[in-house]
N, C-alpha and C positions, 0 to 999 in steps of 0.2 A: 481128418475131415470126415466129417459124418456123410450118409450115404444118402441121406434127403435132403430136398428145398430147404432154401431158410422158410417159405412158407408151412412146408408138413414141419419139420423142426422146434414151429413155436404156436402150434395148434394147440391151445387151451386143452382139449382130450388128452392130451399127453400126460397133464399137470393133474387133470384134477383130482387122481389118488392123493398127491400130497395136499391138495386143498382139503382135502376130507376131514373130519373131526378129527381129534387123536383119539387112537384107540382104532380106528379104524382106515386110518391113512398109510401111505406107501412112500418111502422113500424120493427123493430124489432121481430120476435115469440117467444113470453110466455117464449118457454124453454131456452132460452139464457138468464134468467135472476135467472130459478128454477133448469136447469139441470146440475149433477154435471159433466158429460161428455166436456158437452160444456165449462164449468168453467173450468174444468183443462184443456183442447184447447187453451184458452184465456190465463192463467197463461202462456203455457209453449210457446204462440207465440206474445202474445201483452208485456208481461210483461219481462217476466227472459232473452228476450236476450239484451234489449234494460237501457234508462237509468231511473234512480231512483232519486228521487230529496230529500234532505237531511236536508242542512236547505240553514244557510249564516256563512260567513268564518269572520263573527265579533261577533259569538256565541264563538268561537273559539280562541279569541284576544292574550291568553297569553300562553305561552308554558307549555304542559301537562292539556292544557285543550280539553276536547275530549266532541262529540255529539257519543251518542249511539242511531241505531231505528233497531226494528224490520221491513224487508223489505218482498219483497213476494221472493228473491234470499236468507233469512234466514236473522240473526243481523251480521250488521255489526258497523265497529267501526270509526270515522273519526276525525283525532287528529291532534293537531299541537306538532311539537317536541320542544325540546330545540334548535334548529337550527331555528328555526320560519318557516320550512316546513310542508305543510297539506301533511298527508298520506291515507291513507283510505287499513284498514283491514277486512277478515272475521270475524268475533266476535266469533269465536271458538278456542279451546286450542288446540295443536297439537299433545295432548297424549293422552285421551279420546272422545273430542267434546266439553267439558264443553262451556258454555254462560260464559264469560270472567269480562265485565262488564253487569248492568243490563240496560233497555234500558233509555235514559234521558242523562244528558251532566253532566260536572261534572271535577274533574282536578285530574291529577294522575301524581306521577312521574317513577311509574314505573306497568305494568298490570301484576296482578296477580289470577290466578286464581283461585277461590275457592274451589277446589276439590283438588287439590293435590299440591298446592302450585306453581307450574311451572309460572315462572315470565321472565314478556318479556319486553323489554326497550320502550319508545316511537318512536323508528323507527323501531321495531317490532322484534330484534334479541331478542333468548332467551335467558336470562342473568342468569336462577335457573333452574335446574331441579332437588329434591333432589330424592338422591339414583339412579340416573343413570349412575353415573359414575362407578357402577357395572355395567352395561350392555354393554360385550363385542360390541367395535366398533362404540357403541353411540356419537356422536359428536354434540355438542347444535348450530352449524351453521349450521346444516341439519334442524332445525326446528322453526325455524323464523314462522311469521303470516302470512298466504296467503294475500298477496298483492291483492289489488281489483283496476279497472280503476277507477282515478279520473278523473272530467269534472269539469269546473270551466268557470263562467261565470255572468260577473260582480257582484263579491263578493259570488254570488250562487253558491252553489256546489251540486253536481249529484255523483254519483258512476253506474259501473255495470262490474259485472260479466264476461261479454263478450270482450274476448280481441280483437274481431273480429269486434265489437261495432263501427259506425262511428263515426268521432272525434263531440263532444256536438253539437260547434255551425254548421259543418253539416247538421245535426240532426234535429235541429231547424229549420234549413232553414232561411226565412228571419226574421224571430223572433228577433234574437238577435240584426239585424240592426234597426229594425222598434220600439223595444225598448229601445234601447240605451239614449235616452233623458231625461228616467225617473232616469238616475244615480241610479241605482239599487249597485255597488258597495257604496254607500252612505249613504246606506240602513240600520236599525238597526230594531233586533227581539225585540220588547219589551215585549211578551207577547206570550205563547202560551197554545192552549187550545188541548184537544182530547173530542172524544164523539164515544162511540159505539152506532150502529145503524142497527137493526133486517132487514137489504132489502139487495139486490145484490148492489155492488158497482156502475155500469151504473145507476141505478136509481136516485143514487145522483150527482153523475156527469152530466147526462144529464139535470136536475133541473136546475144546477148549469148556464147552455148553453142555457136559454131561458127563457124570462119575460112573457109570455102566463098564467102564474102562478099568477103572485106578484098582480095583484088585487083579487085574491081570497085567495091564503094560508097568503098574508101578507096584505090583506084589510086593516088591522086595525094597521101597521106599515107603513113597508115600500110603502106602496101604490100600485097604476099601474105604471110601468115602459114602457119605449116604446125604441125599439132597433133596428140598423140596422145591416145586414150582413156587413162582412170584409174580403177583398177578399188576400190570403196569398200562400204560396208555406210552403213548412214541416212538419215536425210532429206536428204541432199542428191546432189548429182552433179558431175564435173569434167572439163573437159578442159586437156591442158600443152602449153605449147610451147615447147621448147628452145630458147633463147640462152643465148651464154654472159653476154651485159648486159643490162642492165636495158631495159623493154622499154616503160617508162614515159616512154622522151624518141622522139621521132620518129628514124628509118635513119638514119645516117649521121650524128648528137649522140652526144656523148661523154657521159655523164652525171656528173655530177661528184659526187655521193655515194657514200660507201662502203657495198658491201652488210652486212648487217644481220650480226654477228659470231656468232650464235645459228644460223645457219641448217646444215641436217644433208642429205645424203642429196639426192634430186633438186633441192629446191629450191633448192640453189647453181646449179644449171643450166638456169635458165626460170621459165615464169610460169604459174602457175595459174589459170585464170577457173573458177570455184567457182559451183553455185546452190544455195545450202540453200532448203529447201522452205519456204513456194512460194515468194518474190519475191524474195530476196535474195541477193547476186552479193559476193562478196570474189575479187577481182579481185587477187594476191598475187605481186609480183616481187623480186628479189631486194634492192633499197635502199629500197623502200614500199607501200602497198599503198591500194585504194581499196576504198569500199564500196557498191554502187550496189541499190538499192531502188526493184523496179516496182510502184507502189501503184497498185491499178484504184480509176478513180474512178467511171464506168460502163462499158459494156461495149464500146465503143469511145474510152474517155478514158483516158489511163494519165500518171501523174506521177512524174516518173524523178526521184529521188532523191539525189544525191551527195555523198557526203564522203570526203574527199582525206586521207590521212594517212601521218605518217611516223617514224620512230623519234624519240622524244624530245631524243637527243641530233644529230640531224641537224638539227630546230627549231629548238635552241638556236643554231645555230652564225651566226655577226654577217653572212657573206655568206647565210644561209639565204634571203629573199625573195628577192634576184638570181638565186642561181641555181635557185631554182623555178621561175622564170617559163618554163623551155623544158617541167617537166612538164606544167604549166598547160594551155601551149600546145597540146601533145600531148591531155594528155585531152577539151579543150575543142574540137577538132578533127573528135577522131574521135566523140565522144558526138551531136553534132550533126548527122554524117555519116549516122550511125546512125537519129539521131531523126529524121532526112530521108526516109530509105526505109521506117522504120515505116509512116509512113501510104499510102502505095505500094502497098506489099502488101493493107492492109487495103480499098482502094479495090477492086483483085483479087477480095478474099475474098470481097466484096458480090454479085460474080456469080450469077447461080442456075445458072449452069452450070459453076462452079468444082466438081472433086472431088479427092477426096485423093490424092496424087501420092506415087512413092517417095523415100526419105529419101537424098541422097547419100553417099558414101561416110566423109565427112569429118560429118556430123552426127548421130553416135553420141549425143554427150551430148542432143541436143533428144532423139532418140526416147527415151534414158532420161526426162527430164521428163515428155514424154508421154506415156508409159507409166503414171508415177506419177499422174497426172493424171488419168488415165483411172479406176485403180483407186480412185483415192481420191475420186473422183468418182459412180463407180458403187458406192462403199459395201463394197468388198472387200475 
């Protein structure tokens, strides 16, 4: 617990080195990464009114099959019906609270929940509730699933809370046009991983937004990387880095997939590490692409995310598992490398004599984040 008011705590003076241009701006302070104050700030202004990314709507292919996750808005449920409609539910029962399903994907044709049997259709009306039909004036169309916003966006899906929420692409801003080429509706999860990890969520996300890094935590993988700013309008922010291959298999691997035949303009030439606001990272090269998701669990826990995916017709093909196992290899390499030095830093931050330091030259996109972070923190 930090040693000031929540009023001195979130005095604008505090911030505004990191508002400052870059080049002349100052990190982040200590306590925005260890104080729980600040963390529930964040939660209830960066996160719970805005939108939450889920997976893709081809995890989802056949009716009554459903993605469950734990979000920082609680678990929620996102299903296709027998009508071939995606819905998106609170993941609670509407006669105790019960967790309905547990979180992971999976096919049901009818939710039931564990505590007291209360059973709900795939479009979310309650079809059981035993012994209520004693219960003067009870009516089982009064207690359907709270409905949740969906956002849907080439094959991607988002949910939130907020019915108040602008519509996705919105949100996005020019995001969704600037990636259009990579046929993201085409998309297929092959693969997904989780990993807890002991630091504040910003610590792996801002990793994530800068190669200042990759010659020293990934020396002896992935190498030095070298990256320029990407100049964008929306909730999100990017940095690129030119190769002409793909950037998905480790130095000196051939990659043996063909790049994505859709693709226009820079991105025949490198890779984009992308964060839409706040937690999530589409990580975008030119034969696949990944999607990595920092979920804060408290304010030193953070639960990283992953799914791996690749054009449809790359999945298809009969050598596909053999020759994925060198991307595999690669992402699982360097994610770990990553999740290694997370808590490293955070060990650091715990100092009381830790202060905020300047941004280098090459981590353009973190001060972007932090920037946004800031304002949208302080309610600006």
């Amino acid at each position: 617990m930090s040693a000031m008011t929540n009023g001195e705590l979130f005095d604008p003076a505090f911030y505004a080195a990191t508002l400052a241009e870059f080049g002349a701006a100052r990190t982040l302070p200590a306590w925005c990464y260890t104080d729980p104050d600040f963390h529930r700030r964040e939660i209830a202004h960066c996160f719970k009114p805005n939108w939450h990314f889920i997976g893709h709507e081809s995890e989802i292919a056949e009716p009554g099959d459903y993605i469950s996750a734990d979000l920082v808005i609680g678990p929620v449920i996102v299903n296709r019906g027998q009508d071939g409609v995606i819905r998106a539910f609170a993941n609670t029962c509407r006669h105790r609270g019960a967790r309905l399903l547990e979180a992971g994907q999976g096919r049901c044709k009818t939710i039931v929940c564990p505590y007291h049997a209360w059973t709900y259709s795939q479009t979310g009306e309650l079809r059981g509730a035993p012994t209520m039909n004693e219960v003067p004036g009870f009516r089982r169309e009064d207690w359907g699933l709270i409905g949740l916003k969906l956002g849907r966006y080439e094959g991607f899906l988002w949910v939130s809370a907020n019915n108040d929420a602008p519509a996705l692409e919105t949100y996005l801003g020019d995001f969704a046009e600037r990636f259009r080429c990579y046929d993201f509706a085409s998309m297929r999860v092959v693969r997904r991983e989780t990993y807890d990890v002991p630091c504040n969520w910003k610590v792996l996300a801002e990793n994530a937004l800068e190669e200042y890094h990759t010659g020293t935590v990934h020396a002896g993988s992935l190498g030095q990387q070298h990256s320029i700013p990407v100049e964008n309008t929306g909730n999100w922010c990017a940095l690129f880095i030119p190769q002409d291959t793909s950037i998905a298999v480790l130095p000196g691997e051939t990659a043996p997939f063909a790049h994505i035949p859709t693709l226009a303009g820079q991105a025949r030439d490198g890779t984009f590490f992308t964060m839409l606001y706040p937690n999530t990272q589409f990580a975008c090269t030119q034969d696949c692409m990944w999607c990595v998701t920092f979920h804060p669990i408290a304010v030193e826990h953070t639960q990283v995310r992953v799914a791996f995916c690749f054009p449809e017709a790359t999945a298809a093909r009969a050598s596909f598992a053999k020759e994925a196992e060198k991307y595999f290899h690669r992402w699982i390499v360097g994610i770990e490398e990553d999740n290694g030095i997370g808590p490293v830093q955070q060990q650091g931050l715990r100092s009381v004599a830790s202060l905020p330091g300047p941004y280098g030259p090459k981590e353009f996109t973190v001060h972007k984040m932090n920037q946004w972070i800031v304002r949208t923190v302080l309610g600006e």
